[in-house]
Each structure stands twice: as C-alpha cells, then as structure tokens.
KOLKEZA-272182 format. One record per residue: x, y, z of N, C-alpha, C in turn. Coordinates in steps of 0.2 Angstrom, whole numbers, plus 2048, in hexadecimal, padded with zeros to 3 digits. Each point is the difference from the previous one (the first is absolute). Layout:
BEGIN
XYZXYZXYZ;...
This chain:
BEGIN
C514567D28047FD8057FE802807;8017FB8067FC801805806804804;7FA8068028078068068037FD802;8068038048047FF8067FF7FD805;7FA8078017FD8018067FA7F9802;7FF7FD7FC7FD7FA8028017FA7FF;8098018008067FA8017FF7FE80A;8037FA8008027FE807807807803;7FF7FE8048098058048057FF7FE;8017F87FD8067FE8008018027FA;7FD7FF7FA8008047FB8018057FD;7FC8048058018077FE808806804;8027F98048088038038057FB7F9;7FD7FD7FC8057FF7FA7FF8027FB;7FA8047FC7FC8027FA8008067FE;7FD80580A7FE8067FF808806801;8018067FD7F98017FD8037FF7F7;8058018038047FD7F87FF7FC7FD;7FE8007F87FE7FA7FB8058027FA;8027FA7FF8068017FA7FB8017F9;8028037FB7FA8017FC8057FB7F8;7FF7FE7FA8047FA7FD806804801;8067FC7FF8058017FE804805806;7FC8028048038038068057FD804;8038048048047FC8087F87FC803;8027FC8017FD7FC80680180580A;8048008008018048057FE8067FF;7FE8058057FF808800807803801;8008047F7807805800800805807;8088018018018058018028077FC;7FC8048027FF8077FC804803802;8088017FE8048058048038077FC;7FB8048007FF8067FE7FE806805;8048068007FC8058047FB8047FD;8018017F87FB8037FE7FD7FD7F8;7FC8017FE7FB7FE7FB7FF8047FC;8037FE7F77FD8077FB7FA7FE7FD;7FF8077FD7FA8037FF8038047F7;7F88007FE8028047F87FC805802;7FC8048027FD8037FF7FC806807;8008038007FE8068067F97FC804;7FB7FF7FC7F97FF8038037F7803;8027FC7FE8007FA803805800808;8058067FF8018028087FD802802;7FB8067FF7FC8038047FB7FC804;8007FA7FA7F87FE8068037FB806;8067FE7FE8037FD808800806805;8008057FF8008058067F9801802;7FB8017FB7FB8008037FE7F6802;8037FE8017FC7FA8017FB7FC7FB;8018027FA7FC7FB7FB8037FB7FF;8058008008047FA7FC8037FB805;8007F87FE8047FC8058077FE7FE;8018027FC8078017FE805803806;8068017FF8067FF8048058067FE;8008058038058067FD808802804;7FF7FC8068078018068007FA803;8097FE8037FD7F98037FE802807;7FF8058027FD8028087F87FF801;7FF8027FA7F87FE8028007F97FD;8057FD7FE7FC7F87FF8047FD7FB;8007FA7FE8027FD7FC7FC7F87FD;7FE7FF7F77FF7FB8007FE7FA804;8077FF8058057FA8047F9802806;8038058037FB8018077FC8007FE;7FB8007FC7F88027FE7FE7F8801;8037FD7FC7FF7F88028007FD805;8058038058017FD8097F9804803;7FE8057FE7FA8028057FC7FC7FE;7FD8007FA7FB7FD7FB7FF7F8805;8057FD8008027FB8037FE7FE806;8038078067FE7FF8067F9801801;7FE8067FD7F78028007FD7F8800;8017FD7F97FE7F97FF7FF7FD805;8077FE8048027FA8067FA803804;8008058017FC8048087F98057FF;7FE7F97F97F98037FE7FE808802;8068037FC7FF8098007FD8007F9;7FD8048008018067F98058047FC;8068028078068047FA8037FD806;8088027FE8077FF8048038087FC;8048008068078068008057FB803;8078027FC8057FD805804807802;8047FC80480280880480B7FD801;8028038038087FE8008007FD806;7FC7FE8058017FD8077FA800803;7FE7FB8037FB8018067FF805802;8068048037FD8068027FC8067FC;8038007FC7FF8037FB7F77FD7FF;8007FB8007F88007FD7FC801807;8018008057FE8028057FC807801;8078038008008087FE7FA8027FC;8008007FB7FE8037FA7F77FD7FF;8027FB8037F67FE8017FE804806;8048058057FD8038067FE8077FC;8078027FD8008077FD7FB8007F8;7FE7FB7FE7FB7FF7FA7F8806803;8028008067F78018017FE803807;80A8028048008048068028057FE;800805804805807800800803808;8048058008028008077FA803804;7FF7FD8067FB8028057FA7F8800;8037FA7FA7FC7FE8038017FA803;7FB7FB8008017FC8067FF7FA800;8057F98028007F87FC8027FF805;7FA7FA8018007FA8058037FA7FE;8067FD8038037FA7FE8027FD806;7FF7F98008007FA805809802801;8007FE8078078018048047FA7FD;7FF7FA8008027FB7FE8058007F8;8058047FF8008027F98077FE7FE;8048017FC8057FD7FC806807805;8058008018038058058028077FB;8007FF7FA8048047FB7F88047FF;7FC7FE7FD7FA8028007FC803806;8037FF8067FC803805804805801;8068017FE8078068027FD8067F9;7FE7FD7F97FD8047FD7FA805802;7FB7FC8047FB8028027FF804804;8057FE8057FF8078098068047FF;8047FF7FB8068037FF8018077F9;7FF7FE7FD8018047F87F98007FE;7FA7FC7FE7F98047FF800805806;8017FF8077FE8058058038077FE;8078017FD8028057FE7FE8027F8;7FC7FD7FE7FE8037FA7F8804802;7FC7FE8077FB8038017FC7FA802;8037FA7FF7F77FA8018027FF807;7F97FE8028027FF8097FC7F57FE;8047FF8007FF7F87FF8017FE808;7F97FC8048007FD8048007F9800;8037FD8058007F88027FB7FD804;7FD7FB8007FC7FE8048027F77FE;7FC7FD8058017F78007F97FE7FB;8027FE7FB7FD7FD7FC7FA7FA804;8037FE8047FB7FD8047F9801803;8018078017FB8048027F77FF7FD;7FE7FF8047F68017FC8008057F9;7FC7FE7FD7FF8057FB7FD806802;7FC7FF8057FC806804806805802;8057FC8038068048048058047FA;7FF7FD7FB8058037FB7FB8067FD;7FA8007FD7FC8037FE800807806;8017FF8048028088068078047FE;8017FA7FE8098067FD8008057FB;7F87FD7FB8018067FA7FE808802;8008017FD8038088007FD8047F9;7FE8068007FD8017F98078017FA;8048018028077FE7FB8037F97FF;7FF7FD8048007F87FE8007FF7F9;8077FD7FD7FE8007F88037F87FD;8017FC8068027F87FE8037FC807;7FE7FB7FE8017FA8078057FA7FA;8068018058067FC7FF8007F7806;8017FC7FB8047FA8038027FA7FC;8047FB8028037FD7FF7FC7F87FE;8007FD7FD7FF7FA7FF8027FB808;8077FF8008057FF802804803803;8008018068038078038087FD801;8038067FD8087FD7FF805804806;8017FE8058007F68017FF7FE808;7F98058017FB7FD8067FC7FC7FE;8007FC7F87FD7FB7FF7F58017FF;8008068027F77FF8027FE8017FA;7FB7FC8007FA8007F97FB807802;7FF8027FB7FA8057FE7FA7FC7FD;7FC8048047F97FE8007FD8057FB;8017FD7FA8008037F97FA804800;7FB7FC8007F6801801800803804;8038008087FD8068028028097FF;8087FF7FF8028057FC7FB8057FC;7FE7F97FC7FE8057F87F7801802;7FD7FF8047FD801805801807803;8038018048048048038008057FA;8038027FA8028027FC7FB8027FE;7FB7FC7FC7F98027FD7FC805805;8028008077FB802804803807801;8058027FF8048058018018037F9;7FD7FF7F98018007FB8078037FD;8047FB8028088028008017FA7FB;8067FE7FE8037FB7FE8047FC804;8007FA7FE8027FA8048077FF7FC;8088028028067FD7FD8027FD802;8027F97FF8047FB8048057FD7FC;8068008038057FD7FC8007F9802;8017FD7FA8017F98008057FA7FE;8088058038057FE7FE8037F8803;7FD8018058017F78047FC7FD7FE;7FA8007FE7FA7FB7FE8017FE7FA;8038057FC8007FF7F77F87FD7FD;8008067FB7F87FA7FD7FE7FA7FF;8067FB8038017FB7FE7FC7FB806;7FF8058077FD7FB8057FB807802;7FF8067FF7FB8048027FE8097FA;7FB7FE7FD7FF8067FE7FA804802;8028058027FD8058067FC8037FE;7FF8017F77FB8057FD7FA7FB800;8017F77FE7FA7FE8027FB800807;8038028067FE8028057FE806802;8008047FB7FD807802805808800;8077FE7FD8048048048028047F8;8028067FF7FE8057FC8067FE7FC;8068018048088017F88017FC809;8077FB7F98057FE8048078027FF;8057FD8028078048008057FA801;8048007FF8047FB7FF809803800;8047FC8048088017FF8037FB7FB;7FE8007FA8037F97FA8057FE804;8058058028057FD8037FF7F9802;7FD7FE8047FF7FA8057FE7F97FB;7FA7FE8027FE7FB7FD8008007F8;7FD8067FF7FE8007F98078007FB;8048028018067FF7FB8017F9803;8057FD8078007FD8028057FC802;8068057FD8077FF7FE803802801;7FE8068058078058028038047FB;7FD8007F98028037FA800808800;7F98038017FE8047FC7FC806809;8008067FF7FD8038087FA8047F9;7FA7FF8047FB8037FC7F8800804;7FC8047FF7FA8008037F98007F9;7F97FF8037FB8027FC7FA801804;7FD8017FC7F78048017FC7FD7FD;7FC7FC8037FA7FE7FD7F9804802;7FC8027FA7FC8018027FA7FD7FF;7FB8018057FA7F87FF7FB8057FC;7FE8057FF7FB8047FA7FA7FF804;8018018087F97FD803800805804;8028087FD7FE8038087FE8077F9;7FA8038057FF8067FD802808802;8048027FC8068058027F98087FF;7FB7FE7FF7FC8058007FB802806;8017FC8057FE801805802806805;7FB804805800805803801802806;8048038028018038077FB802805;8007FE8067FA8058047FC8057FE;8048047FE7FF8077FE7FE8007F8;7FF7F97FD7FD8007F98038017FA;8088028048058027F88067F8800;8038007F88017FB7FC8057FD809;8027F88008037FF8068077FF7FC;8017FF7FA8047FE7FD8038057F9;8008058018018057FC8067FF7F9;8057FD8048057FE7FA7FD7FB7FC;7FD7FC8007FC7FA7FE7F98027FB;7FC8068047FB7FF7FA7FC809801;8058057FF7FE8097FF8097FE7FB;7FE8057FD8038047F98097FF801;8067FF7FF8057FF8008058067FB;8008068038038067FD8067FC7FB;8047FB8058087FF7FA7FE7FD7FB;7F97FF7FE7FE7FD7FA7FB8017FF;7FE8087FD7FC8037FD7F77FC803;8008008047F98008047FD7F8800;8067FB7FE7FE7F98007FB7FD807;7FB7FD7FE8007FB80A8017FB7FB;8047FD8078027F87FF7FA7FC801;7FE8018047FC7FA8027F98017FC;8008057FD7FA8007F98037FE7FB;8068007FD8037FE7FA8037F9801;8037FC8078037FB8007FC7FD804;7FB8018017FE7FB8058017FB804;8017F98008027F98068078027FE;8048047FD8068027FE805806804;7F98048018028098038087FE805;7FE7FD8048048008058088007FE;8017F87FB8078007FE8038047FC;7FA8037FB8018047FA804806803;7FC8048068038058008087FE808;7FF7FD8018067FB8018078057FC;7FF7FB7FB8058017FA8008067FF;7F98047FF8028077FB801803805;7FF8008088018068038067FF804;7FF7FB8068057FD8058087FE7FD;7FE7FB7FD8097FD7FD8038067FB;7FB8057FA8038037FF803805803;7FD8028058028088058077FC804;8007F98048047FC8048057FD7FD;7FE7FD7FB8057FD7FC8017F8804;7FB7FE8018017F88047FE7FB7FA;8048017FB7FF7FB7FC8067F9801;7FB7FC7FE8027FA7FF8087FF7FB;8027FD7FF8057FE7F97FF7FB7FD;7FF8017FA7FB7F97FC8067FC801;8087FC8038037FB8007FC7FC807;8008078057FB7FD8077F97FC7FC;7FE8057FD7F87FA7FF8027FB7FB;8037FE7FB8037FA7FE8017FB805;8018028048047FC8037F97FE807;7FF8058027F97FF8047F97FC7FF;8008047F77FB7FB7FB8047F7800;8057FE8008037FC8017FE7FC807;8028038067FF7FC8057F77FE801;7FB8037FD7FA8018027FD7FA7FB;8047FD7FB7FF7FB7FB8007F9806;8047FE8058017FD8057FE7FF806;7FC8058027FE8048057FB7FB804;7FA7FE7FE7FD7FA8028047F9801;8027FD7FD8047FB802807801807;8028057FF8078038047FA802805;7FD8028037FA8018067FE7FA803;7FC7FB7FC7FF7FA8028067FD803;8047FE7FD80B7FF8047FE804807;8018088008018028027FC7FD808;7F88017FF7FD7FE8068017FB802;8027FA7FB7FF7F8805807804802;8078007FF803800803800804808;7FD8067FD7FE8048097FD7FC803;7FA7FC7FE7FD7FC8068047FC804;8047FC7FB8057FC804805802805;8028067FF8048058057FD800802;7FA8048027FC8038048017F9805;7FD7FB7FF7FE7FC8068087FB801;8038027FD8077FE804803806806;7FF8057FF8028058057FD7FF806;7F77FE7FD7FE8028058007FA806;8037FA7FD8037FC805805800803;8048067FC8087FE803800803806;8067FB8048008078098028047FE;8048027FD8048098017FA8057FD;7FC7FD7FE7FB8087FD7FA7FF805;8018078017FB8038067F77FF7FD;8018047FA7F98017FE8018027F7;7FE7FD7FD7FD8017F87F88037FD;8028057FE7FA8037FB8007FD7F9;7FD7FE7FE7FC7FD7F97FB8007FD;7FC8028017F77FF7FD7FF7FB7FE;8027FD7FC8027F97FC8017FB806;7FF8008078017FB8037FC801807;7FE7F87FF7F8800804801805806;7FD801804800804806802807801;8038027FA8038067FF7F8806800;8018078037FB8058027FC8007FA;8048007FB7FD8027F98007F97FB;8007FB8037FD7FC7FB7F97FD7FB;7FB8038057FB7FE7FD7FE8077FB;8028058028008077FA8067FD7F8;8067FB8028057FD7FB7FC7FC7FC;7FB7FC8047FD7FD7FC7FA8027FB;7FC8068037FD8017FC8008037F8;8098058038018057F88057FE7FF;8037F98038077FF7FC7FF7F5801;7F97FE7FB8007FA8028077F97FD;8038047FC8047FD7FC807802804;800802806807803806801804800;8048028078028078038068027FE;7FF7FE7F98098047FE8067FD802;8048028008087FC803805804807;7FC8058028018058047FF7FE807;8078008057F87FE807809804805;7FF8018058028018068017FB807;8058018028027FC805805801805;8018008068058018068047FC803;8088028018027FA801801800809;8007FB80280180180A8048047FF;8018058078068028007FC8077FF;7FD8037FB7FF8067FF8058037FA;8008088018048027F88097FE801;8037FF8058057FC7FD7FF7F9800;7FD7FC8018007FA7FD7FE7FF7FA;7FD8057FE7FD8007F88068047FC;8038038028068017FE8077FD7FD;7FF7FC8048027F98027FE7F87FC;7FC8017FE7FD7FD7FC8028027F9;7FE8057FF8028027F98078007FE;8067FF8048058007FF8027FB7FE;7FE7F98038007F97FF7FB7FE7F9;7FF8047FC7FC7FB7F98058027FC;7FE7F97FD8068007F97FB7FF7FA;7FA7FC7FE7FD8027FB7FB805801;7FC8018047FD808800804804800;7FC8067FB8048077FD7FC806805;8068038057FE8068028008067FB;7F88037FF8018067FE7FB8037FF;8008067FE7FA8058007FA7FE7FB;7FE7FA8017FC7FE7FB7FC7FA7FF;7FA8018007FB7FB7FC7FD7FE7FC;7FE7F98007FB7FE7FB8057FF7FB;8067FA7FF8048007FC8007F8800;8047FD7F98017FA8038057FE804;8028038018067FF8087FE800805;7FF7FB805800801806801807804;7FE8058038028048027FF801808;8038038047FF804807804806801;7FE8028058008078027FE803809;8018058017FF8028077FD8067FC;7FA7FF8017FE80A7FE800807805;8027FC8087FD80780580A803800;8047FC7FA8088058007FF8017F9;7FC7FE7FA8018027F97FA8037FF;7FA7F97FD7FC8077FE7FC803802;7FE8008087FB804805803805802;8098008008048038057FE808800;7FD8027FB7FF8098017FB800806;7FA7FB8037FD7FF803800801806;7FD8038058037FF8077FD7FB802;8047FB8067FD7FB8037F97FE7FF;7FD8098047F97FF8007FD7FE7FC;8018047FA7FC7FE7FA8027FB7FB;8077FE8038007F97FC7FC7FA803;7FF8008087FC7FC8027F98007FE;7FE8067FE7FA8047FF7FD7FB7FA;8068007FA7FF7FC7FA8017F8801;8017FE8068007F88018097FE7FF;80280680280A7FD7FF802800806;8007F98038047FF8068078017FD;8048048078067FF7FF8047FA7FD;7FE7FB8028037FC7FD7FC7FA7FC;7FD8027FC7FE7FE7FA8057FE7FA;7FF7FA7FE8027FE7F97FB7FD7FA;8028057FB7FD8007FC8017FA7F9;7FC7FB8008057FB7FB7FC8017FA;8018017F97FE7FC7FA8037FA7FC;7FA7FC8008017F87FF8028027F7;8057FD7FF8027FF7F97FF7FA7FC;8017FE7FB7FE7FD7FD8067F9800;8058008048047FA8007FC7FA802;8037FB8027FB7F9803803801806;7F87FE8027FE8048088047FB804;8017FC7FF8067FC805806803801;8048037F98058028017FF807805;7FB8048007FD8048037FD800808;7FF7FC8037FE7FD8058077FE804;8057FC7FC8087FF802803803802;8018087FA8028068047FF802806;7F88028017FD8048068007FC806;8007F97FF8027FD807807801804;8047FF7FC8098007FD801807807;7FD8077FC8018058027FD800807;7F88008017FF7FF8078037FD805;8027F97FD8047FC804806802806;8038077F8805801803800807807;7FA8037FE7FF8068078017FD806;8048058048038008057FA805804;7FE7FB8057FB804804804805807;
C-alpha cells in the first residue's frame, strides 16, 4: 500500500494518520480512559523505562492524541508530534525541552502578545534571559546577538497580529550558523499554506486552538519535530550544547534520547520528561475533535483566503480606514516574503484602522452585527477585536508599538460566511463612525 507520506495534502488532512483496519469505526475513536491495565510486572516496567509504545496514564498520552500528533507531524512534514493542552503550553515546554536557567533565546519581537508575556515575563523568572530583536534585521545583525549560552531562535510564521512574514531561509540560516535550533510557530499559516520544516526550521509549535480545530471547539497546542537538527553538537568550549538531548538522563537510568530515539528525541522526551513533570496534557475529546477539524482544514483555508482577499481590498478602498495590513495583498511590506512561503495565501488574518483613531475603532466595533467580537482566531466566524485593551494589554505602549500594535488597531479574522454578507456588515459599521 502506497505511504501517506507520498499522498497529496489534501489527502493526507482526510486519511492521515488514522486508518480504520476491516470492521473498525471509520472515524478515529475516542479513548476516554485515565489509565490502562496491565497483567504482569515486566510489561509495566518497560513503559517506564521507555521500551514500550504502549499507554500506561492518560497524562502521558492516549491512543486518541497519539493519532492527532502522528497527524500533525504528517501535515507539517515532521518526524514526531507532541500535543500539549494549549498553545502556550506547546510554547513553553519546546523552550524548557533543552534550556535551563542561565540561558539565552533569541526571538523576533513581532510575536503573538500572550507568548511574548511568557517569554520577558515567567521564563525570565524561571532564569532564561530571552531577547527581542526585529526579525527584519540582516543576518549579519542578528548573528552579533548570539552569545555562548544562546540555546534557540524563536519566530513566528505569521506574526499575531502585526501581520509580518518570516523569513524562514534566512532564520534557519541564522540558526544553522549559530548551531541552535530554529522554532517557529505556525498557528496562522496552518500547514495548509506554509510548512516551515520544508524551509529549514527545526520544530514547529502550533495553538490547535485556531485554525487547526477551526471551530472554536477544542483549546489545545502541538510540537512538531522536523528530525533535522543534530542535538549532539558542541559548545565553545567543546562540551555537549544540548545536554538534556543527547548526555545520560539520571530519571531514567542513563538513557540518551537522541541515541535511542533519534529524528524522534526531541518529542519522545517531550512526553517522558516535560508533560509528565507539567502535566500539559491534551484530552483525548480535545484531539477528537482537533483530529476532526484538521480533516477540513485544506478546503476551510482555501474559503478562508479567497474570502480575506476580498476584504482586504474592500477596506482598503473604503474612506473610513486609515491603513490595512495583509500580506495577501499587493503592496503590502511583506508581500513578496507572502508570496514566497505562503503561495496558496496569507491566511485569513490581517489588521486595519479605522479614521478617527482608538475611539473610532471602538466605535466601529459597536456597530457590527454579523461579526463576532472576541478573543479569537482562525474560526469559521468572522471575527474582530482591539488587542492594545485585550490581548497586548499587559504590554506597555512602548512595547506594544514595539510588536507592531498601534493603539488603534483592529484585528479581523475572515470567517468562512459568504463574503458579501461579510463585506455588508463591515461597511454598515464603518459607515456608522462618528468622526
């Protein structure tokens, strides 16, 4: 039977990674158990050491989720997936996979506001000193940041929701030259219009939440790992740079991962180490249901983008809006970077001001009736938002400017209604601003 992996996309977001075997569900059960029996002493033991793929608690895993990573890996040409209980969570746990306190991650300023609040705020207090820098910058320029504790370079696909593309290649570039790893989330791109590990980038990260369920169902995050980076590489000074990764692991009798699991280490010990000590496990209804949305996910994206285009360039005629961000639309800063790592569209994300400044954008929001205000993207619902009073707001000015959040910014996701009806609303509302 011909692999998966040498199906079309569109196939492999209805096939992978689930195969009903005769007589089986056609759908992928849900597995709603917390723990798994066992007859005999040696067949638990070797899940503790790591011999076995089997399933002993539902914290570290379950049947259900094992098929939604297997899945995501698939979409985003990885090697393995971890799923996690939320974006953040997969965030996290890919920094602490391979940092510990004292050291030091470089990550593009342009970043998602909750993730940026984790990073200068709570890893700081755990000991990492994680810098910001404009992703824009030379590679020469960014190459002067490292530092001999430098131990990963963060960015975004899709920076949420200043809109700017990453320059994947030169990133991983950047990375390679720094022998770090390259993590990029790529919650607003979804594999379905960019996968980042084909351009060089090490593990990706993902908030299922958004696109990938794609129904406001299920909060959930994942880890793909691309099996392209080698965890045995050396510090300045000659010793391992990656110590959790590939020297002796005490809580399990002297294992190395990355000698035993290879293009796998990364997520393997994921599982065995981080979700078990954190407990950021998924719940197999969430991946049911995540596995669900990611069945659609190519067709729902395609919707998704024609319809953003056509926003896009209705805004950007209409008089009340000052200035629109999209990438997806010609003249935009970042559209010819759009065009290269996302040629099938810039996603359904874009940004826009209305005259008047933050109270006429305020003002605007008040006035819609089919768009849904809320703290969310990447649904089939039209959505908007004001992020410099929700989700930037821990931010101060400066540095929400910093991240591309003018005060009065509105944030819209195009949803999957007919974009006329969609287009009606948003005129309706502008219309009604009082300057």
């Amino acid at each position: 039977m011909k692999e998966m992996k040498d199906n079309k996309f569109e196939t492999k977001c209805v096939h992978g990674a689930y195969r009903a075997q005769s007589a089986q569900p056609q759908n992928m059960p849900i597995i709603q158990s917390t723990t798994y029996r066992y007859y005999n002493a040696p067949d638990v033991a070797a899940l503790f050491d790591l011999d076995s793929p089997n399933h002993m608690y539902a914290r570290l895993g379950s049947p259900t989720v094992d098929y939604l990573e297997q899945k995501m890996a698939l979409l985003e040409s990885g090697t393995a997936g971890m799923s996690t209980s939320s974006g953040q969570a997969a965030n996290l746990i890919a920094l602490l996979n391979i940092c510990e306190a004292g050291d030091h991650v470089l990550s593009g300023t342009n970043i998602y506001g909750g993730t940026y609040n984790l990073f200068n705020v709570t890893l700081r207090r755990l000991g990492l000193d994680v810098e910001f820098f404009d992703q824009d910058m030379s590679e020469e320029e960014i190459l002067k940041l490292k530092r001999p504790n430098t131990k990963a370079l963060f960015g975004e696909t899709l920076g949420n929701p200043a809109l700017s593309v990453l320059d994947i290649e030169k990133f991983a570039r950047v990375a390679n030259a720094m022998k770090v790893p390259l993590i990029v989330d790529n919650t607003l791109a979804t594999p379905a219009l960019c996968r980042p590990i084909e351009y060089g980038a090490h593990i990706v990260t993902h908030s299922t939440t958004k696109f990938a369920d794609g129904h406001g169902t299920s909060i959930g995050g994942c880890v793909v790992e691309g099996g392209n980076f080698d965890w045995t590489v050396k510090d300045d000074d000659g010793n391992l740079k990656y110590p959790t990764m590939a020297a002796p692991d005490d809580s399990y009798h002297g294992l190395n991962f990355y000698e035993k699991f290879g293009q796998a280490a990364f997520c393997t010990r994921l599982k065995a180490v981080l979700v078990r000590d954190l407990g950021c496990t998924m719940a197999p209804m969430n991946a049911y249901l995540t596995h669900q949305g990611l069945q659609t996910l190519d067709v729902r994206m395609e919707r998704h983008v024609k319809n953003a285009e056509a926003v896009a360039k209705f805004l950007k005629g209409h008089p009340m809006v000052d200035w629109i961000i999209y990438p997806g639309l010609e003249g935009d800063k970042y559209y010819d970077l759009a065009k290269k790592y996302m040629p099938k569209g810039a996603s359904a994300v874009m940004s826009f001001g209305v005259k008047g400044g933050r109270k006429a954008g305020e003002d605007f929001l008040e006035h819609l009736e089919l768009c849904s205000i809320v703290v969310h993207v990447g649904d089939i619902h039209t959505s908007v938002l004001h992020p410099a009073s929700t989700t930037h707001r821990q931010l101060s000015e400066e540095a929400q400017l910093a991240a591309g959040i003018d005060p009065g910014l509105i944030r819209l996701s195009v949803g999957l209604e007919n974009v006329e009806d969609i287009i009606a609303d948003l005129d309706q509302a502008l219309n009604k601003v009082k300057l």
